[in-house]
C-alpha positions in Angstrom: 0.0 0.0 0.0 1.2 3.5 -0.6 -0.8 5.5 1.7 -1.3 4.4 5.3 -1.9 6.6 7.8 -4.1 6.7 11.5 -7.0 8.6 10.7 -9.8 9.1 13.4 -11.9 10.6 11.1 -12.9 11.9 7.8 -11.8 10.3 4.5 -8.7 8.7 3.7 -7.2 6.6 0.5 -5.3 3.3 0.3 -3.5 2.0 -2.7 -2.1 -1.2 -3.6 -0.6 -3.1 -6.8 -0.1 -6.3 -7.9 1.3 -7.9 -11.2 0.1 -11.0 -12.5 2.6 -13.8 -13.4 0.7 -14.8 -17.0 -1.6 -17.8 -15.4 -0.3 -18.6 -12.1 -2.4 -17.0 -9.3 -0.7 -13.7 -7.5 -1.8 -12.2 -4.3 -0.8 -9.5 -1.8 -1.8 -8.3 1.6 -1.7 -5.5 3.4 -1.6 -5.2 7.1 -4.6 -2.8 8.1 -4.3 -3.5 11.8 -3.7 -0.1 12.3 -7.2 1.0 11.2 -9.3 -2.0 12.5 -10.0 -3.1 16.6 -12.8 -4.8 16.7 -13.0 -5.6 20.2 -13.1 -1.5 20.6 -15.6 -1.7 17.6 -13.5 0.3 15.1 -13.7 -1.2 11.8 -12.2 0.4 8.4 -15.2 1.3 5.6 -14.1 1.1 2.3 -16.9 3.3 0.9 -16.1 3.3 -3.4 -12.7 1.3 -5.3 -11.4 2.4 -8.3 -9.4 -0.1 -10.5 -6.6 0.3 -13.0 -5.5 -1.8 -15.5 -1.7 -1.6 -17.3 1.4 -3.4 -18.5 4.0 -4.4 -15.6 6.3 -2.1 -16.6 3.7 0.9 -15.8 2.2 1.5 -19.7 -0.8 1.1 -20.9 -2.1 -2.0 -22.0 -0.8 -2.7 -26.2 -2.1 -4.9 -29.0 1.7 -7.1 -28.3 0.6 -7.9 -24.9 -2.8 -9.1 -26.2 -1.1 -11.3 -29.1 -2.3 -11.5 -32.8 -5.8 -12.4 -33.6 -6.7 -13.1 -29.9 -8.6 -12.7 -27.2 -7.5 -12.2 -23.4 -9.2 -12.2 -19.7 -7.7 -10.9 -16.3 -9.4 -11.2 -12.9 -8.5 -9.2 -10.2 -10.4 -9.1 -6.5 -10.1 -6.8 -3.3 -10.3 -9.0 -0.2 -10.4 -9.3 3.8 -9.7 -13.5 4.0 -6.1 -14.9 1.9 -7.3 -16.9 -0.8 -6.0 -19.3 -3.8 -8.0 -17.9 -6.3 -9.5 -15.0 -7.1 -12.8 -15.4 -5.7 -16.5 -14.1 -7.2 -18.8 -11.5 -5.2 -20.6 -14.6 -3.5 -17.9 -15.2 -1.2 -18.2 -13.5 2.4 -14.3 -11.7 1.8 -15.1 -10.4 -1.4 -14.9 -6.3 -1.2 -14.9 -6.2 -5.1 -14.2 -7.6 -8.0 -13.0 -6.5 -11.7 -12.4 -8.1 -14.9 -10.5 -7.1 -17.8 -11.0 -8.1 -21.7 -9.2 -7.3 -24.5 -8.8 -8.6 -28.4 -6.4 -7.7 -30.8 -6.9 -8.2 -34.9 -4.4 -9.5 -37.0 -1.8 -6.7 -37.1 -1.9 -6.7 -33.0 -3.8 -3.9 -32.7 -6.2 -3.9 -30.0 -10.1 -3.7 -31.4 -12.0 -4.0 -28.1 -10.6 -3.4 -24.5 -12.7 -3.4 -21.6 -13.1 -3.7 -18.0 -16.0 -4.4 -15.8 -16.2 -4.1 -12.0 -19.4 -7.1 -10.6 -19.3 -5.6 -7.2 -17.9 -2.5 -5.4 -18.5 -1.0 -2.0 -19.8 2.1 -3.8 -23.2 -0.5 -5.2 -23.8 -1.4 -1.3 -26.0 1.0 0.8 -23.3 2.3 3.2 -20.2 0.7 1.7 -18.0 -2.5 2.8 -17.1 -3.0 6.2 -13.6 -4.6 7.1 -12.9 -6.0 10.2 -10.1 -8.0 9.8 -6.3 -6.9 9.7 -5.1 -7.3 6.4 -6.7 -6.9 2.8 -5.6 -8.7 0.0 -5.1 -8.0 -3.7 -5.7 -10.8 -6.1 -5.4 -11.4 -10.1 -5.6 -14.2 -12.2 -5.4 -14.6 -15.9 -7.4 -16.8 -18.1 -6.3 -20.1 -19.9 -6.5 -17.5 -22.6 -3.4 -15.7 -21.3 -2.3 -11.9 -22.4 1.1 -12.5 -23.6 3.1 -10.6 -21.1 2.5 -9.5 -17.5 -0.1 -6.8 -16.5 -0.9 -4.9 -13.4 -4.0 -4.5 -11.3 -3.8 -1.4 -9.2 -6.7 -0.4 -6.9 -7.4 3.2 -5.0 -9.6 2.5 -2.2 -11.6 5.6 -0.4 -12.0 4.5 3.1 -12.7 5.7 6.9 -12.7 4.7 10.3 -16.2 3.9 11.9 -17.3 2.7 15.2 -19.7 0.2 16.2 -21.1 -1.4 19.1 -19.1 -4.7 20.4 -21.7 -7.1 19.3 -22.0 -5.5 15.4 -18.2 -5.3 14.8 -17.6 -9.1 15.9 -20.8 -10.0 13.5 -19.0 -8.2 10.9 -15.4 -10.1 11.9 -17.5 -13.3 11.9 -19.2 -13.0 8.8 -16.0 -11.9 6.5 -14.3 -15.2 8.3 -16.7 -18.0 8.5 -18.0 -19.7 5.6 
């Protein structure tokens, strides 16, 4: 993460990065403790997530990473439990979840790139609540492999709430169990 700092209040934005390794499964974490107690009832909100797409050496995303006459999936997920894959917006830890498709035509020039997000805090009522002490990163290529490595990067607007005993260790249970 690039910004981490003890807020009490107000608005405040994490970041985090993670490049995929073609179609092996990548994950990071990122120790939150700082902003989560739950047996004080303080749990972090991550209220909206914006998600960026690019090559692992920081550019954008070009028909040669795509490949000729091809098409190409990436999976990337924000969440509060480590996992082996990337997870859908069914499972408890799952804060949100984004896809990326692109195709190239014959001459490697990219003729349709996209991204869709199925689920972010910002689609929920009053956003996601985290009570556990690290959030993980996740991405995942298809069998259908982009032909070099790519980044998922994620901006996360987030704040500090407080909540009785009983609600934050419902929350802690519910992102845990199951």
């Amino acid at each position: 993460m690039v910004s981490r700092s003890r807020a009490k209040s107000g608005t405040f934005f994490l970041r985090d990065s993670v490049i995929s390794d073609t179609t092996t499964f990548v994950s990071s974490s990122t120790d939150i403790s700082s902003f989560v107690n739950p047996l004080e009832g303080e749990l972090l909100k991550i209220k909206q997530i914006w998600w960026e797409w690019g090559t692992d050496g920081g550019g954008p995303i070009l028909g040669a990473d795509v490949g000729t006459s091809k098409g190409c999936s990436a999976f990337a997920s924000v969440s509060t439990e480590s996992r082996s894959v990337v997870g859908s917006f069914t499972n408890n830890d799952i804060v949100s979840v984004n896809t990326l498709y692109a195709h190239s035509d014959s001459n490697t020039d990219i003729d349709m790139i996209t991204n869709s997000t199925s689920v972010n805090p910002a689609d929920l009522e009053d956003g996601f609540l985290v009570a556990t002490d690290a959030i993980y990163l996740n991405i995942d290529q298809s069998a259908d492999a982009f032909a070099a490595n790519i980044n998922a990067s994620v901006m996360m607007e987030c704040e500090i709430v407080k909540l009785s005993l009983s609600d934050a260790q419902a929350v802690l249970v519910s992102q845990t169990v199951g």
